[in-house]
C-alpha positions as CSV (number, residue, x, y, z in Angstrom):
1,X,13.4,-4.8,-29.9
2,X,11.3,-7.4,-31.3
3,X,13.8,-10.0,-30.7
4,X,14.8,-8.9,-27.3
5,X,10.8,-9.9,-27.0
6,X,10.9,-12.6,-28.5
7,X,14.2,-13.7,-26.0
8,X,11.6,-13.0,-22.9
9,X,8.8,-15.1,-24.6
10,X,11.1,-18.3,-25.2
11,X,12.5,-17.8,-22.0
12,X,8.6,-17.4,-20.0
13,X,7.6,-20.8,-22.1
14,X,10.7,-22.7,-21.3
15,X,10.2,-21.9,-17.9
16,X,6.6,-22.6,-17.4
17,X,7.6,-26.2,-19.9
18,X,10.2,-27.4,-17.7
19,X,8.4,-26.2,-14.2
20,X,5.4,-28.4,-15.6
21,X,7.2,-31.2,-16.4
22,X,9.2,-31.2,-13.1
23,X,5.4,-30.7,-11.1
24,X,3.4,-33.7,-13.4
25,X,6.7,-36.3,-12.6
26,X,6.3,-35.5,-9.2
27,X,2.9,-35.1,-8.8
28,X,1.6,-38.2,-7.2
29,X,4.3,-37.7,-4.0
30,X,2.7,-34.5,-2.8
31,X,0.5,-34.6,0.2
32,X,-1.7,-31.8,0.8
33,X,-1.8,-30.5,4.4
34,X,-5.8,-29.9,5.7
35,X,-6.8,-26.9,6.2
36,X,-3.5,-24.9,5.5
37,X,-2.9,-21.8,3.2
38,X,0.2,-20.4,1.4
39,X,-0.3,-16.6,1.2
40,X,2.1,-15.7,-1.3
41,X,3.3,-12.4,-2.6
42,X,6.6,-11.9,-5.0
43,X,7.5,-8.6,-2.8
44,X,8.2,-7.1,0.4
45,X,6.2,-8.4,3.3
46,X,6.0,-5.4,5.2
47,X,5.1,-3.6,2.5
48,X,2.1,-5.7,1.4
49,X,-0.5,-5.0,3.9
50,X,-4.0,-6.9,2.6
51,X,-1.4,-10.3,1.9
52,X,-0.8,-9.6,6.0
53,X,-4.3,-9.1,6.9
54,X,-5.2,-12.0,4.7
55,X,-3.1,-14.6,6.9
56,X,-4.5,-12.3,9.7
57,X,-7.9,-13.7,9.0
58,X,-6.8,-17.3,7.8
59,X,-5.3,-17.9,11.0
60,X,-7.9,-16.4,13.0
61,X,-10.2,-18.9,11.7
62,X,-7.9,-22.0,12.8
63,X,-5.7,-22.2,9.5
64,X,-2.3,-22.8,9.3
65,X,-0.3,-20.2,7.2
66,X,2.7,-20.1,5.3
67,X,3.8,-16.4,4.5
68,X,5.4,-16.1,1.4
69,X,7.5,-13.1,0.1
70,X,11.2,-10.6,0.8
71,X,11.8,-10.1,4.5
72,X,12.6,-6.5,3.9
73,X,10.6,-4.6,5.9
74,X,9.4,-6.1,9.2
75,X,5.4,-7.2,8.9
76,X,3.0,-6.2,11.7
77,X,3.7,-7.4,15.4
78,X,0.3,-9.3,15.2
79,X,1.8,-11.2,12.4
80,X,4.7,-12.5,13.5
81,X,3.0,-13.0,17.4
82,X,0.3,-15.4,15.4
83,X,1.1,-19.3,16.6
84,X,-0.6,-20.1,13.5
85,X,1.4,-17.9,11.1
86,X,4.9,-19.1,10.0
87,X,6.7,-16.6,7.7
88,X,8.9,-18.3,4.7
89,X,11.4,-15.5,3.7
90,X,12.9,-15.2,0.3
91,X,16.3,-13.8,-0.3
92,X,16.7,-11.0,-2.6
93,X,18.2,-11.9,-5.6
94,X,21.2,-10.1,-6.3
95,X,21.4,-10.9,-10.3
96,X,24.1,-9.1,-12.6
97,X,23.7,-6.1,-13.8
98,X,26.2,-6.6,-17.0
99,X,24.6,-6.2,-20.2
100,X,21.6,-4.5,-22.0
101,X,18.7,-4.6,-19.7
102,X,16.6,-7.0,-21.5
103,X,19.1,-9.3,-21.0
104,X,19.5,-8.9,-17.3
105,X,15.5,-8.6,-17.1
106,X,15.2,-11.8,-19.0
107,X,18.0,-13.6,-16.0
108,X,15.9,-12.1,-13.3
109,X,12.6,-13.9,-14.0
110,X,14.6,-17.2,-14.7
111,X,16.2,-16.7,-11.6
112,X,13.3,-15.8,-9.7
113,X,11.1,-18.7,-10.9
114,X,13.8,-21.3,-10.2
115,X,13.7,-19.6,-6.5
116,X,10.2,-19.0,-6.1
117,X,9.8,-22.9,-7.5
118,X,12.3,-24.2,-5.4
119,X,11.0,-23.1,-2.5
120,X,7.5,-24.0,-2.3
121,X,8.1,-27.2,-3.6
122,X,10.1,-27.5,0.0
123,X,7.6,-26.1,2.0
124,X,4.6,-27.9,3.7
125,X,1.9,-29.1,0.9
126,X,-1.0,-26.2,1.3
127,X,-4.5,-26.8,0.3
128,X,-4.8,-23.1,-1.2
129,X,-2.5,-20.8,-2.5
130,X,-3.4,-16.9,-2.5
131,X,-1.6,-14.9,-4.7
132,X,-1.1,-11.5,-4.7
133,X,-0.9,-9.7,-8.4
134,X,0.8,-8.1,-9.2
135,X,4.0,-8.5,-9.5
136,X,2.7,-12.2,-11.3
137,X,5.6,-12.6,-13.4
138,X,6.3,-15.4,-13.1
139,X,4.9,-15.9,-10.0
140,X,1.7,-16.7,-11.3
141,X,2.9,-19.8,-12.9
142,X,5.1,-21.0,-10.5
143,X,2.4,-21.1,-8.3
144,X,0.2,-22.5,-10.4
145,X,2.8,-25.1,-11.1
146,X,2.9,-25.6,-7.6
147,X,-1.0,-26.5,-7.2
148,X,-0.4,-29.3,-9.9
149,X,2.3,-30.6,-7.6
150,X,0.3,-30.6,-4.6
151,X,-3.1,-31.0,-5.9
152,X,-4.0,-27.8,-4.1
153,X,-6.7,-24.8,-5.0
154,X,-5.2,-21.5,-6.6
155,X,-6.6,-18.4,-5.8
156,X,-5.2,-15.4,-7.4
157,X,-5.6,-11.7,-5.7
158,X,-6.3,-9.2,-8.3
159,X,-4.7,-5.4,-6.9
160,X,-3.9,-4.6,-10.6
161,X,-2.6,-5.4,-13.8
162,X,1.5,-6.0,-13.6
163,X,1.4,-5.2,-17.4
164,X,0.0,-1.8,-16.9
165,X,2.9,-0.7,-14.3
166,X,5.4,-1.9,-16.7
167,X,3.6,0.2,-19.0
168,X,4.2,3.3,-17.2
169,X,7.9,2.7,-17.8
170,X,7.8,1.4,-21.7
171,X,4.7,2.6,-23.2
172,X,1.7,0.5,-23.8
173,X,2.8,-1.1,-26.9
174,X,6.7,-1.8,-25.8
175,X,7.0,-6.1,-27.1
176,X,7.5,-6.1,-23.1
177,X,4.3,-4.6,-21.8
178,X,2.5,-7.4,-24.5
179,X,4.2,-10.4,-23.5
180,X,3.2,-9.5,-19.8
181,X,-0.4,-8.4,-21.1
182,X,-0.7,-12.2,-22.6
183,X,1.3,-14.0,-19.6
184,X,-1.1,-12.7,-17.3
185,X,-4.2,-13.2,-19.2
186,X,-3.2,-16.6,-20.1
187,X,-2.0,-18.1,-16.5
188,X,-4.8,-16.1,-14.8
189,X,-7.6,-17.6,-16.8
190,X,-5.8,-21.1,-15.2
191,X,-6.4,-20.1,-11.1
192,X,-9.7,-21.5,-9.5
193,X,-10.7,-18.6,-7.9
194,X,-10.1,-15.0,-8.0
195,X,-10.0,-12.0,-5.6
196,X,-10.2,-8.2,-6.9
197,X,-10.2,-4.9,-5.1
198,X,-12.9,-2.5,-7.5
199,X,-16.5,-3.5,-9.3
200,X,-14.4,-1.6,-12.0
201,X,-11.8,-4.4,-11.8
202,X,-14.1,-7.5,-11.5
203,X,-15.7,-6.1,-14.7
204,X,-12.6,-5.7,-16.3
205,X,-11.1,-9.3,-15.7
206,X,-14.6,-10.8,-17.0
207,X,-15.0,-8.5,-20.1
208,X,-11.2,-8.4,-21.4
209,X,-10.0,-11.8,-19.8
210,X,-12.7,-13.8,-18.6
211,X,-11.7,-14.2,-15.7
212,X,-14.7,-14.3,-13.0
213,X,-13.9,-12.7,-9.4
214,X,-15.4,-11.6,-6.5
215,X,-14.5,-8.1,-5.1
216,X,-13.0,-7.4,-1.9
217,X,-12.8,-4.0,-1.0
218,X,-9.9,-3.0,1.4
219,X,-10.9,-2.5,4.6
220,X,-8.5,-1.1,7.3
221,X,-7.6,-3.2,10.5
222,X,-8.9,-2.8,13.4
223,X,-5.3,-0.8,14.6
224,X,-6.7,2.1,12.1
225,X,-8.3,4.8,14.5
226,X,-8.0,7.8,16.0
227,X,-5.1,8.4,18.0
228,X,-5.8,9.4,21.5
229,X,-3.9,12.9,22.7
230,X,-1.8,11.0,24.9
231,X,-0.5,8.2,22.3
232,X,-0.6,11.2,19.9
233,X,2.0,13.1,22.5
234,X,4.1,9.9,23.0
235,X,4.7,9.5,19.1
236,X,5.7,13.0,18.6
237,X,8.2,13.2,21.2
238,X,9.6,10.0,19.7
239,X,9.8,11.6,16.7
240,X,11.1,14.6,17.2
241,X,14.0,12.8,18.8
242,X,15.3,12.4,15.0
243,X,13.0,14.6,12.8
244,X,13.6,18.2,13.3
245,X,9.7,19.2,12.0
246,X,8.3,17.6,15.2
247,X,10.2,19.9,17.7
248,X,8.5,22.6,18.9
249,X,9.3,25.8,17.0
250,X,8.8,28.6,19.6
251,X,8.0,28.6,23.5
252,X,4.5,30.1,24.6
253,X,4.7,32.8,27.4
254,X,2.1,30.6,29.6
255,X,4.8,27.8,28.9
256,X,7.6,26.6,30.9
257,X,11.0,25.8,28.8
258,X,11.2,22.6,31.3
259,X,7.8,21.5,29.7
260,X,7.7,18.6,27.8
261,X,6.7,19.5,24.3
262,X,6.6,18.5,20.6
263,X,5.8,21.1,17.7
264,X,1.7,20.0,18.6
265,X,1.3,19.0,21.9
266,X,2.8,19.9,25.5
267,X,2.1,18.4,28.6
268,X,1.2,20.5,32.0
269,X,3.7,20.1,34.6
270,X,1.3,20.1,37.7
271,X,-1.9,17.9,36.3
272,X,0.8,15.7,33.9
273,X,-2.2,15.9,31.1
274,X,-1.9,16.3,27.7
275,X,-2.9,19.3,25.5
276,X,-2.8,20.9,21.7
277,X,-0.4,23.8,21.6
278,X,-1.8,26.9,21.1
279,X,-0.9,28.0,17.1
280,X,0.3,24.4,16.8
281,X,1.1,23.6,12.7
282,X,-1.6,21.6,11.1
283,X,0.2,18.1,10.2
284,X,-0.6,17.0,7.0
285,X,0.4,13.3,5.6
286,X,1.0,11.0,2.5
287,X,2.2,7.7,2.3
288,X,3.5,6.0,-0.8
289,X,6.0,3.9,-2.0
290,X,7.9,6.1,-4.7
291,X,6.8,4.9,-7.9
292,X,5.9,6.4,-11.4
293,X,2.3,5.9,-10.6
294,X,2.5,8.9,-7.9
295,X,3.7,12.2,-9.1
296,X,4.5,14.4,-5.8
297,X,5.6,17.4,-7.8
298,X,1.8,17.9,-7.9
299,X,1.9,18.0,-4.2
300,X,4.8,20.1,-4.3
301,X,3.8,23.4,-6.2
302,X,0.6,23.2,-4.2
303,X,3.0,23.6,-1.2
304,X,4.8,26.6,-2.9
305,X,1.6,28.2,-3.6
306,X,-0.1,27.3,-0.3
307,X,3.4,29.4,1.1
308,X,2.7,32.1,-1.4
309,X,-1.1,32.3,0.1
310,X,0.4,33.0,3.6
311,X,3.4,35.9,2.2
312,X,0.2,37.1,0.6
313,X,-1.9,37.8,4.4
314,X,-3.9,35.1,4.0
315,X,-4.6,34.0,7.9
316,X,-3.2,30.0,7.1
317,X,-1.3,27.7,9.9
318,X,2.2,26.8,9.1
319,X,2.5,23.0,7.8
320,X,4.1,19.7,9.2
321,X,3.7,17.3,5.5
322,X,5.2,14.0,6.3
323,X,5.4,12.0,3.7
324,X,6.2,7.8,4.5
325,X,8.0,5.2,2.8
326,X,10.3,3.3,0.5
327,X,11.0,3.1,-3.1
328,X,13.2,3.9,-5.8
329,X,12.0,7.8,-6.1
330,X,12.6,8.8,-3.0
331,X,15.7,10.3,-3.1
332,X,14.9,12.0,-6.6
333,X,12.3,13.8,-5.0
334,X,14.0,14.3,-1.3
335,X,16.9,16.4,-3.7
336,X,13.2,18.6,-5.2
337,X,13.0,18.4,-1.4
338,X,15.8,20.3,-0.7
339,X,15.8,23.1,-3.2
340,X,12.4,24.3,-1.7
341,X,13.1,27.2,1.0
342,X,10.0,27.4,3.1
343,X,9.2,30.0,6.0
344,X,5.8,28.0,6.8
345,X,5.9,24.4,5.8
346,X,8.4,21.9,7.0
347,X,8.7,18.7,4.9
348,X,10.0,15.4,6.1
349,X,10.3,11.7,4.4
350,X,10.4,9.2,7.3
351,X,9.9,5.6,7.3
352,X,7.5,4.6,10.1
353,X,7.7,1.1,11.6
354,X,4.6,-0.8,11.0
355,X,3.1,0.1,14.8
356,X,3.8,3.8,14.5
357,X,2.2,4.4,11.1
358,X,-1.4,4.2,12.1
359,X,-0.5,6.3,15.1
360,X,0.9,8.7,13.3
361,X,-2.4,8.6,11.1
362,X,-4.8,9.0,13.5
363,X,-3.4,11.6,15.1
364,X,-3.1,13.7,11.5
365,X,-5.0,17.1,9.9
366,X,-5.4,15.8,6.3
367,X,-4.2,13.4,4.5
368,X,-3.1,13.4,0.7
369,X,-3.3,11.0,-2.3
370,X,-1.3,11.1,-5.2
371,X,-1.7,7.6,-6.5
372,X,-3.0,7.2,-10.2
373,X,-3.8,3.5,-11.1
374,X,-1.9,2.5,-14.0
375,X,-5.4,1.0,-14.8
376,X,-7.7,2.7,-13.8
377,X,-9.2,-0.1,-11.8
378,X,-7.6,-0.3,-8.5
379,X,-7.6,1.8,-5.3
380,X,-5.3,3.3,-3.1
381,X,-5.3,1.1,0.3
382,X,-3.6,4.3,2.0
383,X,-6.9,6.3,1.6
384,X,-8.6,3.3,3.4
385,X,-6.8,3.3,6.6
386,X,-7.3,7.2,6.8
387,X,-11.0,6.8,6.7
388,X,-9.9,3.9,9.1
389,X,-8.9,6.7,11.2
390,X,-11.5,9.4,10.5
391,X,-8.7,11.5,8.2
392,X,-10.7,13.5,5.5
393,X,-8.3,13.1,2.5
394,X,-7.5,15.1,-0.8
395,X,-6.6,13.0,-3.5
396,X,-6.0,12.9,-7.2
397,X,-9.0,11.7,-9.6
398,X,-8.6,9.0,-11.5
399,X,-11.6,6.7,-13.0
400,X,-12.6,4.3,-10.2
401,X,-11.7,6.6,-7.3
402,X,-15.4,8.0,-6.4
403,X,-15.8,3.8,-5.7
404,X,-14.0,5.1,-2.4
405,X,-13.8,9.1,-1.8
406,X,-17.5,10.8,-2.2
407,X,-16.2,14.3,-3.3
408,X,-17.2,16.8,-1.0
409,X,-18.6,14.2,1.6
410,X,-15.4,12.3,3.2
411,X,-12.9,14.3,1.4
412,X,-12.1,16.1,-1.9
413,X,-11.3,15.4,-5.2
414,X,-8.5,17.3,-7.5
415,X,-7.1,17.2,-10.8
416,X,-3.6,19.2,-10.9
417,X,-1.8,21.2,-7.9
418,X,-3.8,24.4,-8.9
419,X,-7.1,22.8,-7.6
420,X,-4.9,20.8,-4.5
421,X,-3.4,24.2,-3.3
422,X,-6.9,25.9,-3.5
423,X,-8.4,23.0,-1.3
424,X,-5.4,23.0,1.7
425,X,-6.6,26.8,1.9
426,X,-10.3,26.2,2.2
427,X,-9.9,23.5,4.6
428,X,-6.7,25.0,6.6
429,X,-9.0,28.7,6.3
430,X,-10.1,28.1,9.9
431,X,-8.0,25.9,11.3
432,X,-7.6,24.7,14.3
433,X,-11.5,25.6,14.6
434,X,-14.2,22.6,14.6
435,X,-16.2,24.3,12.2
436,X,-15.8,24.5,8.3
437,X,-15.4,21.3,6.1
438,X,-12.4,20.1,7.5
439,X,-14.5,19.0,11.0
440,X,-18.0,18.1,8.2
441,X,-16.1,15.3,6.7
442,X,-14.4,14.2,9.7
443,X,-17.8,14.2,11.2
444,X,-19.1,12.5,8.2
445,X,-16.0,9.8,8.5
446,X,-17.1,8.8,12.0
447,X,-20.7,8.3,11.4
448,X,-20.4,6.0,8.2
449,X,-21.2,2.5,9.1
450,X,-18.5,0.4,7.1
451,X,-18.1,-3.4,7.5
452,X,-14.4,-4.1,9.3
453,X,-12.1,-6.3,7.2
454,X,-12.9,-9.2,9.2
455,X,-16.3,-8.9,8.5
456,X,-15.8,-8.4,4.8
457,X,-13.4,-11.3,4.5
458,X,-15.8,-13.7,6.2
459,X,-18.7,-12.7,4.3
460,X,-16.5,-13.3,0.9
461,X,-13.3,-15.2,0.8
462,X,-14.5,-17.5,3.9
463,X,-17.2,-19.4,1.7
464,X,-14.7,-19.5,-1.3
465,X,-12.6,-21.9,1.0
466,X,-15.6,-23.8,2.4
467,X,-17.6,-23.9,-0.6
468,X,-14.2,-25.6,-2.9
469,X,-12.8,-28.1,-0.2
């Protein structure tokens, strides 16, 4: 194992050698272009929402962008509308999987940085580069390879450690997690500014690395809101269309079977106008991206116990949980999925295109969080954009979390699916009534006085740019 280790560390430093050399002999030919930003992220565009809202904000101040990252899931209209936003796709590398898998892990990051290297160096020279880590192996030092070569500013964006999520995989002290512990500390110490998303974080990075940041909390977009009934009724018929949870489950005597209807809302035939079904499901949603850092098992028994609650007389709705995403769990936990046999709660895993997503949001009961930072110092951006749209949320403690969820004020706080399946009856108790603490934090969600992201991002990363050009 050790010299598997040591293969990865002679392969980082060769890399990062021959990169520099190739950036210094070429140095004095690059150009930089005024004004003009390369937001850069090793992963999937779509998928990487504050890298979007980051070029978002560059390019509504008059800079030219340069999106960097995998075309696999279609970024935000807004995005790709922007004159001043030109997205550079990577291909996916498709690298051998012969051999042990050090050895193909070891080929992937060689053939990545040659890649990643390869095509900046072809792109237009950028006065910045802003960097999302993690993943920052090795895109941290291509790109800061790249700033040599074009004489540009890096700034690196702090979510989270990459060595900590590889750590979830290999334990702590696997020679794999501590050669990506000592990458990243060593390349990040080289960027000339730095983003984080927690206090807990920007402590963190000056403490253990030295590294000074300013924090940048996640802020939703402007899109996050609440749903109006109508745009509420026009997503659920769309989806029910191919999900059978959003159907409507039984037909009201003071309804017509001609009416149009989804499983919440129904539309009256003579004044065309919108309205809640009477004994309509409470909808309750998650959104992740399938990783190890999110255990929805927890969410799971909660489910089987919110289900025994009702077979017990227990005066409960029936349940819509939609869960959105990608990732590589997602069919482990669709085949959980299956084995559950549910009278009250119908479960579906949809993927949401980027304009339907905070539609679907706004127009929600509850949300829930299962994420667990692998650090402890980062925080889940999918509880932002459901206080973006006034959506009390249960979610799963972890150190920094009360940074962002005030237990008991905008939502609630749990530790196992014990306390989770206790809270879904409390709140769903008196559902759909607007009394009880469902309607309080809602309540409490609309009157907080948050800054928008645009304010937040001119108020920090704006004078970052002014103050080093």
């Amino acid at each position: 194992m050790a010299a598997g280790g040591g293969a990865l560390a002679a392969s980082v430093a060769l890399v990062a050698l021959v990169a520099v050399a190739a950036a210094m002999l070429w140095r004095r030919r690059a150009v930089r272009g005024a004004g003009r930003v390369c937001v850069a992220v090793l992963g999937d565009l779509g998928r990487s929402p504050r890298m979007q809202y980051h070029a978002l904000s560059l390019a509504r101040h008059g800079r030219g962008v340069s999106l960097l990252g995998y075309f696999q899931t279609r970024p935000h209209r807004d995005v790709l509308s922007s004159g001043e936003i030109r997205v550079v796709p990577l291909s996916e590398l498709r690298c051998s999987r012969v051999g042990p898998k050090l050895l193909q892990y070891v080929v992937k990051v060689i053939a990545q940085t040659v890649q990643l290297l390869y095509t900046m160096l072809r792109m237009d020279p950028p006065s910045y580069v802003l960097l999302q880590n993690p993943p920052g192996l090795p895109s941290i030092a291509v790109a800061w390879v790249a700033c040599l070569f074009w004489r540009s500013k890096l700034i690196i964006d702090w979510h989270n450690y990459g060595y900590t999520i590889m750590s979830l995989n290999h334990g702590r002290n696997h020679p794999l997690v501590l050669i990506a512990k000592w990458y990243e500390k060593l390349f990040g110490r080289l960027s000339d500014c730095n983003l984080c998303v927690t206090d807990a974080m920007k402590e963190d990075l000056w403490v253990n690395c030295n590294i000074k940041a300013v924090t940048l909390y996640d802020r939703p977009a402007s899109y996050f809101k609440e749903t109006p009934l109508e745009l509420q009724h026009q997503l659920y018929m769309k989806l029910a269309k191919d999900y059978e949870a959003f159907k409507p489950q039984h037909v009201a005597e003071s309804v017509s079977w001609s009416a149009e209807r989804s499983a919440f809302t129904e539309r009256d035939e003579k004044s065309g106008d919108v309205m809640k079904s009477r004994g309509r499901p409470a909808l309750l949603i998650s959104s992740t991206s399938w990783t190890e850092d999110e255990d929805f098992s927890v969410l799971l028994k909660a489910l089987e116990d919110y289900e025994q609650y009702i077979n017990e007389g227990v005066k409960l709705p029936a349940l819509v949980c939609v869960i959105t995403g990608k990732g590589p769990l997602k069919e482990y936990y669709n085949g959980l999925i299956k084995k559950l046999h549910f009278k009250h709660i119908q479960i579906c895993t949809p993927w949401l295109e980027a304009e339907d997503y905070p539609v679907l949001l706004g127009s929600a009961d509850l949300g829930v969080c299962l994420h667990k930072s692998s650090s402890g110092l980062d925080l889940p951006m999918k509880v932002v954009d459901m206080f973006g749209c006034c959506l009390p949320v249960c979610a799963i403690y972890f150190e920094c979390l009360p940074e962002l969820v005030k237990h008991n004020e905008n939502g609630l706080i749990f530790r196992d699916s014990d306390e989770l399946a206790e809270q879904l009856k409390m709140l769903f108790l008196e559902f759909p009534s607007l009394e009880g603490k469902l309607h309080e934090f809602r309540k409490n969600l609309r009157a907080s006085k948050q800054l928008s992201w645009d304010e937040s991002w001119d108020q920090t990363v704006l004078p970052l740019l002014t103050q080093t050009e």
